[in-house]
N, C-alpha and C positions, 0 to 999 in steps of 0.2 A: 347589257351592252354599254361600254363605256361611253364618257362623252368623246372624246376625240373620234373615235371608230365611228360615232353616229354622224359628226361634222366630215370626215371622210367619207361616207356614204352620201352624205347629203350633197357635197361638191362634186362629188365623182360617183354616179352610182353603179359603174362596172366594177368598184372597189368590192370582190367576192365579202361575204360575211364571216367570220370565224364561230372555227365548226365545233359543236363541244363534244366534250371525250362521252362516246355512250354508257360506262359505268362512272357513277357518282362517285364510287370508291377511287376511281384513278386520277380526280380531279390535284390538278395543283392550285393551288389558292391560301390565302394567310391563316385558313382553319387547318389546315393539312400538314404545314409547315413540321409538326411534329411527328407524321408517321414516320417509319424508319425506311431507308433505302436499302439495307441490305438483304433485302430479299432476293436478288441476282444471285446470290454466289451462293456455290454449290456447299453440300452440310460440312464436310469435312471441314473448305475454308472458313468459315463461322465458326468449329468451336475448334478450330487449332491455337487459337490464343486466347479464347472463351473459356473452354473447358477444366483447365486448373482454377478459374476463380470463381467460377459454378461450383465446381465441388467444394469448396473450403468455403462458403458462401452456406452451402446445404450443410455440411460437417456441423457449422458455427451453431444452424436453427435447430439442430436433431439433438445437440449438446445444451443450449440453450433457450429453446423456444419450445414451451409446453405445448404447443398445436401438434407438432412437428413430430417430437418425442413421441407421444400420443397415438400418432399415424401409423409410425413405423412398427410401436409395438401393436397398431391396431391391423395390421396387415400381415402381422405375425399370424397373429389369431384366428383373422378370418380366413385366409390363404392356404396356411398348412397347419394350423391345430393344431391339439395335442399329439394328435399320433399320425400328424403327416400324411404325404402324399403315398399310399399304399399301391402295393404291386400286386396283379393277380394276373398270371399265367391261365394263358388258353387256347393251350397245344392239343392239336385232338393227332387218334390212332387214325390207323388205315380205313375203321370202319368209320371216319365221321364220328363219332362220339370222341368228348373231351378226355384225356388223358390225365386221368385226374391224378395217378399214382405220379406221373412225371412233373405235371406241374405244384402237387404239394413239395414234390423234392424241390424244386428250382425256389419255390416261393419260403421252403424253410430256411434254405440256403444264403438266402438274398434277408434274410430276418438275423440270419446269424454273422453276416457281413455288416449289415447296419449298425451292430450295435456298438456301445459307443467306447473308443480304445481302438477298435479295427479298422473302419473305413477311412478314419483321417488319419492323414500323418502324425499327427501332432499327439494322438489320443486323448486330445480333449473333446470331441465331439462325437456325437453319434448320428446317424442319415436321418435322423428327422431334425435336430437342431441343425446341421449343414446343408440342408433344406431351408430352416428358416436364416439362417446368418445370410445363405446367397439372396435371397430377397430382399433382408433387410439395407445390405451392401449395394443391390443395384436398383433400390429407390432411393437410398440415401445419397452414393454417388454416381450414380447413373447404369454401373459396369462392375462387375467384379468376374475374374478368372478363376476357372479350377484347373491344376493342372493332373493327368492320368499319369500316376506313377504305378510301374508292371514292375516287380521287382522284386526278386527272391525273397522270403523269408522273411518281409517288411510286415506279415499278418499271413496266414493261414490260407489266406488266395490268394497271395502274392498281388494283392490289388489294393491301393491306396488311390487317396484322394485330395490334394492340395490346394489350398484355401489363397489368392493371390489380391490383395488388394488392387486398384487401379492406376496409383503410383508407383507402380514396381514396373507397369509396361512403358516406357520411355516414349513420354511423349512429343519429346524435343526431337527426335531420331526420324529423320525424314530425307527420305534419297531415290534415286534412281537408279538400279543393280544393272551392271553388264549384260543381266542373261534376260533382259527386259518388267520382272521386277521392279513392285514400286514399293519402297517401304510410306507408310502413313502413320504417323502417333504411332510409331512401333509397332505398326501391324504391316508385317511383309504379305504383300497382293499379286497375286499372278495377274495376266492379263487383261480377265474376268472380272478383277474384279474378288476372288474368291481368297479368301487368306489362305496363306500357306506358312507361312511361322509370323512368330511372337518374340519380337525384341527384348527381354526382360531384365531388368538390376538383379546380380545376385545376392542384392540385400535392400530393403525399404529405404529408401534415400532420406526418408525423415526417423532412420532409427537412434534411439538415442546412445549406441554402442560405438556409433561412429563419429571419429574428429573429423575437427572443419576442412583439412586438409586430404579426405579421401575420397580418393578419384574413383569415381562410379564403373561399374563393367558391366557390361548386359552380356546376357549369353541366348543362342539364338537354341527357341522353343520350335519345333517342328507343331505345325496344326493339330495332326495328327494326335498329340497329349497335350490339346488344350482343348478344352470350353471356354468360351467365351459369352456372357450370360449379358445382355440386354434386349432394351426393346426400341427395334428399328422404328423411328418416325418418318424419315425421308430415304427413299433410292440412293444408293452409294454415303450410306450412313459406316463408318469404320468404326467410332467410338459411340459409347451411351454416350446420354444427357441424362443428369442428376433428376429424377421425378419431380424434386419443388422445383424446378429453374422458372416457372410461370408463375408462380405466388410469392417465390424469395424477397422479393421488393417488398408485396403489401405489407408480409408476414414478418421483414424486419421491422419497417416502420412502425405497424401497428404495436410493438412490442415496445417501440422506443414510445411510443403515446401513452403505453397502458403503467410504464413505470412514472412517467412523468405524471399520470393522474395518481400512482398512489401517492409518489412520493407529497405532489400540491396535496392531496386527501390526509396526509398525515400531517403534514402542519400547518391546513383545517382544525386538524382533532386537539393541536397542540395550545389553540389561544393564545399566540403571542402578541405582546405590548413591547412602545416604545414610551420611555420619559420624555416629556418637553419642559423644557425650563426655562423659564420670564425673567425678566431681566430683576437682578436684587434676590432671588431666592436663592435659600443656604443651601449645605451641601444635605445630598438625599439619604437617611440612612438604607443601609445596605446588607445583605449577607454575604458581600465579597466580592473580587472584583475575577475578571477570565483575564486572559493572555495578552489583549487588548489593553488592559486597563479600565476596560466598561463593568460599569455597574450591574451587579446579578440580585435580583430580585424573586425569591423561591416564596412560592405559595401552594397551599395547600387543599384541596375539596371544598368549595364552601366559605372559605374566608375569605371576608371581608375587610377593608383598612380603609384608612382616612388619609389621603395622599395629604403631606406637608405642604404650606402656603409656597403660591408662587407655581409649583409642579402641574403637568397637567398628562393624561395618559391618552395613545394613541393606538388601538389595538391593529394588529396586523391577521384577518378572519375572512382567509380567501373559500369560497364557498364550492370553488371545482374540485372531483367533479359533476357536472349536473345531470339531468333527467335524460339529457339528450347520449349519453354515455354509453349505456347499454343497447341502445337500438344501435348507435353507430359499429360497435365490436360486434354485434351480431349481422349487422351487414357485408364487415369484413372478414367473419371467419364464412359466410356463406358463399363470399365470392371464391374465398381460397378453398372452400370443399368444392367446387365448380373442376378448380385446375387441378387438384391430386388423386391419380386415378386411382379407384374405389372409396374414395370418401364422398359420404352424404355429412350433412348439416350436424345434425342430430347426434351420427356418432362420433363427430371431431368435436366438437364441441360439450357432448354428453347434457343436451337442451332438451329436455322432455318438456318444459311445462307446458309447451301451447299446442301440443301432438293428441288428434285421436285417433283413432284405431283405424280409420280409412286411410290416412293420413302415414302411420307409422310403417302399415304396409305394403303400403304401396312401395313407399321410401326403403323400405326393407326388399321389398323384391328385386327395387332397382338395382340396390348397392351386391345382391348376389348373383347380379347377371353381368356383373363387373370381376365380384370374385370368384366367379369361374372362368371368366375370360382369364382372368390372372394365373388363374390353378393350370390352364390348359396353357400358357405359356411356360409357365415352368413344367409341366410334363414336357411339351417337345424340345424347349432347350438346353432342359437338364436330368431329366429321368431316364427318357429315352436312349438318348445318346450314354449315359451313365450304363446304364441297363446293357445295353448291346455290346459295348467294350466287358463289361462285369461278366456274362456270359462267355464271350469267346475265353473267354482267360482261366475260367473255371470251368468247360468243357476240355479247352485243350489240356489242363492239369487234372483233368479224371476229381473232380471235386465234387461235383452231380452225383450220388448216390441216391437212389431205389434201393428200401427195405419192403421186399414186400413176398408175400406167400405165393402169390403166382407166378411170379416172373423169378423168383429167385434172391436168397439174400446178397445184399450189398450189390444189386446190378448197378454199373457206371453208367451215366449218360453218356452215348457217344457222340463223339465232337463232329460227325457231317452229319448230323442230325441240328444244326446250327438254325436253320432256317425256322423248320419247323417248331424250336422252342423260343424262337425268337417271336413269338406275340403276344407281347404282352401290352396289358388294359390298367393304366392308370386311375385309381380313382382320390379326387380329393377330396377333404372330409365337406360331409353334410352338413345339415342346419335343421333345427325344429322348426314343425308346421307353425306360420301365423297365428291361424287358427284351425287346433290341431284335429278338433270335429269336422269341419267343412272341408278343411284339406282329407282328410282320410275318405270322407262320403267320396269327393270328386274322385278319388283314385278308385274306389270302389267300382265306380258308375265306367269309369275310364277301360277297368278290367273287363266289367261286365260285355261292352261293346267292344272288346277287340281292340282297343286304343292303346294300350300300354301293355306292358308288362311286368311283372315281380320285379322281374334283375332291373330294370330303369329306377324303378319307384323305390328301391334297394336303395342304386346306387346315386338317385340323388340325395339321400338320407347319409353316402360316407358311405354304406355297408356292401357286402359281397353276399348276394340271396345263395349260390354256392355253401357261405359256411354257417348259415341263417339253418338251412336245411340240414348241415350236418349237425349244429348245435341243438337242434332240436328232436335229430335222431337219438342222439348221446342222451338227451333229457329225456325222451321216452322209453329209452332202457333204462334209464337209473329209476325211475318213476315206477319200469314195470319189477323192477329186482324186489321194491317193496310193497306193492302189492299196491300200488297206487293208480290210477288211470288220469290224464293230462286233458282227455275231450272235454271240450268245450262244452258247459251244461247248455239245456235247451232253453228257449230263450222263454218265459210266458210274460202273457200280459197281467196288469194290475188291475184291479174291477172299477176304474174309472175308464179306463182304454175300451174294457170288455164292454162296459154301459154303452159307451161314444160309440163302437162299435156297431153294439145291436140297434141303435136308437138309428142307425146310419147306413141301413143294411146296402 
């Protein structure tokens, strides 16, 4: 209570008391002074004039900031792997049983559209790296678009796929349409809320093919042949936000401290002097002089000299940086794995020395319950949707072929059979056990009681128990062609067990 408010009270004590805000966080007061206010306005208003220097802000650290770099390619990795987010079809017949002949066609099909030359326009890419580029694109800049091109003779399923960076959609482009339409950063909104096209430049507006004097055209994208790939953080969110925009401050900063220490550390290492000269001393001999006209004095490992009377030397032997150096950069790259989803400490940093085994796996578990939240976002905002248009397109063009002895050669999948082939099971790739003993017992123990199953325990490994089993049918004809048997020997004990045993009946 102030003093005046308490001499008010005291001269008048009907003067009520002021009342304080019941959260600490709402207080206003000269500690506070620094929170931000803009937290009223809704997401769109915040990054319609944010969002260009977020991305170029993020662009700058993924280009020049080894954390960064680091991340993106570490999301690469643990995301979608080597061989990507895999499709398995699991269409069953009339009787309930999987329809394995129909879903091997779709799932070859879908292997032979992947690869790389067909799926993109461009033919530089194939569905597993355009899998990783969209990832890489909407944690670097928040957002990247694909657009569906259906189109004659453009590949063999008349199905491509277009790669759109985030400044192609025109973010200046903001209006209110006759037909009640809102356009937002280039995304035209029905009523809802719900996008219905995509304002886009017919050419990257930072391409270098273009003079300074060309006037930008967008042409309007119906929804319909657009994906639109981020991750909503707020209700009536239109645009990403670039993944670093929470760490890009420390993570500049820190960058500009850690040159600044090598550069003071290197002329540490360098021992530089300055001559001082008394009044009456002659001139200093020399090995020549710089640009200045100042005296250069070159020495070598180990020698010593007898500076000339009157001379005296003054070394310049800054000793930063110190002890306190490495604790500090290890505090700030741990607060930046805090903000970047799926990084831990450990692997942004590549810090093992002070980690043990309770420790790494934990750390470890954590960071793959993040990168399968990530895997399962890009399955539904880009496999899926991918998949379903990929289907209709290659059913309606009789592209689904069954070779098969029962049914008949070359049978076509037919296209109002659309539903039914439409379910498909994403899976993205696995991880080795922690520890690969105790994880196999718990699964073991897991099977034994009913808790799990093969296809789970498969398919958090990355794999399909489907072609587990067919690969090992395959192995046990080749094994029995030579006269080989694949069963597993019987297991016996060793006569130390057998001892322990008896001794223990």
């Amino acid at each position: 209570m102030g003093v005046i408010t308490w001499l008010a009270q005291k001269l008048n004590p009907a003067t009520p008391a002021p009342q304080q805000r019941a959260y600490a966080g709402a207080r206003l007061d000269r500690l506070s002074t620094a929170f931000g206010f803009g937290g009223n306005q809704s997401v769109d208003a915040g990054l319609r004039f944010a969002l260009p220097t977020l991305r170029n802000r993020s662009r700058d650290l993924a280009e020049n900031n080894d954390y960064i770099a680091g991340y993106l390619e570490l999301l690469g990795n643990k995301v979608i792997g080597a061989t990507g987010i895999r499709l398995q079809v699991k269409s069953r017949g009339g009787d309930g049983k999987l329809d394995r002949e129909a879903n091997n066609a779709i799932e070859s099909a879908w292997k032979a559209w992947g690869k790389k030359g067909i799926c993109d326009v461009t033919g530089k890419l194939s569905w597993v790296e355009l899998q990783r580029l969209s990832l890489i694109s909407m944690a670097r800049d928040g957002e990247v678009f694909i657009r569906i091109v259906k189109q004659l003779r453009i590949n063999k399923f008349n199905f491509a796929l277009q790669l759109i960076e985030a400044d192609q959609v025109d973010i200046n482009k903001n209006d209110i349409l006759s037909n009640g339409n809102i356009i937002r950063m280039g995304v035209e909104l029905n009523q809802w809320g719900k996008p219905v096209a995509y304002h886009v430049f017919e050419t990257h507006p930072g391409d270098i093919n273009l003079g300074a004097g060309t006037q930008f055209k967008t042409i309007r994208i119906s929804a319909d042949e657009m994906i639109h790939l981020y991750r909503q953080l707020r209700p009536g969110q239109t645009r990403g936000v670039p993944w670093t925009a929470a760490v890009m401050t420390r993570l500049h900063h820190m960058g500009a401290y850690e040159e600044a220490a090598i550069i003071n550390a290197r002329f540490g290492a360098s021992k530089m002097g300055f001559y001082t000269k008394n009044a009456g001393a002659g001139d200093l001999p020399s090995d020549g002089k710089d640009e200045s006209g100042n005296l250069i004095s070159e020495v070598e490992p180990g020698q010593l000299e007898v500076l000339p009377e009157g001379y005296d030397i003054k070394t310049f032997d800054p000793t930063y940086p110190s002890n306190e150096y490495d604790p500090f950069i290890k505090r700030q790259v741990k607060g930046a794995s805090c903000g970047l989803p799926g990084a831990t400490y450990s692997d942004l940093s590549n810090d093992l020395e002070s980690v043990n085994f309770s420790s790494i796996r934990q750390g470890t578990l954590n960071a793959r319950d993040s990168y399968r939240a990530l895997q399962q976002l890009m399955i539904d905002i880009l496999c899926i949707p991918i998949y379903e248009l990929w289907l209709g397109q290659s059913l309606d063009f009789g592209l689904l072929v069954i070779i098969s002895n029962k049914r008949g050669p070359n049978v076509t999948l037919p296209a109002g059979n659309y539903d039914k082939y439409n379910t498909p099971l994403f899976v993205g790739r696995g991880w080795d056990w922690v520890d690969p003993l105790k994880d196999q017992k718990a699964n073991s123990e897991a099977l034994l009681n009913n808790l799990t199953t093969r296809t789970r325990i498969a398919a958090e490994c990355g794999e399909d128990f489907e072609e587990i089993l067919a690969e090992r049918a395959q192995e046990n004809e080749l094994a029995e062609s030579f006269g080989i048997s694949l069963d597993p020997l019987p297991t016996t004990q060793t006569t130390g067990d057998t001892n322990n045993a008896n001794a223990n009946p």
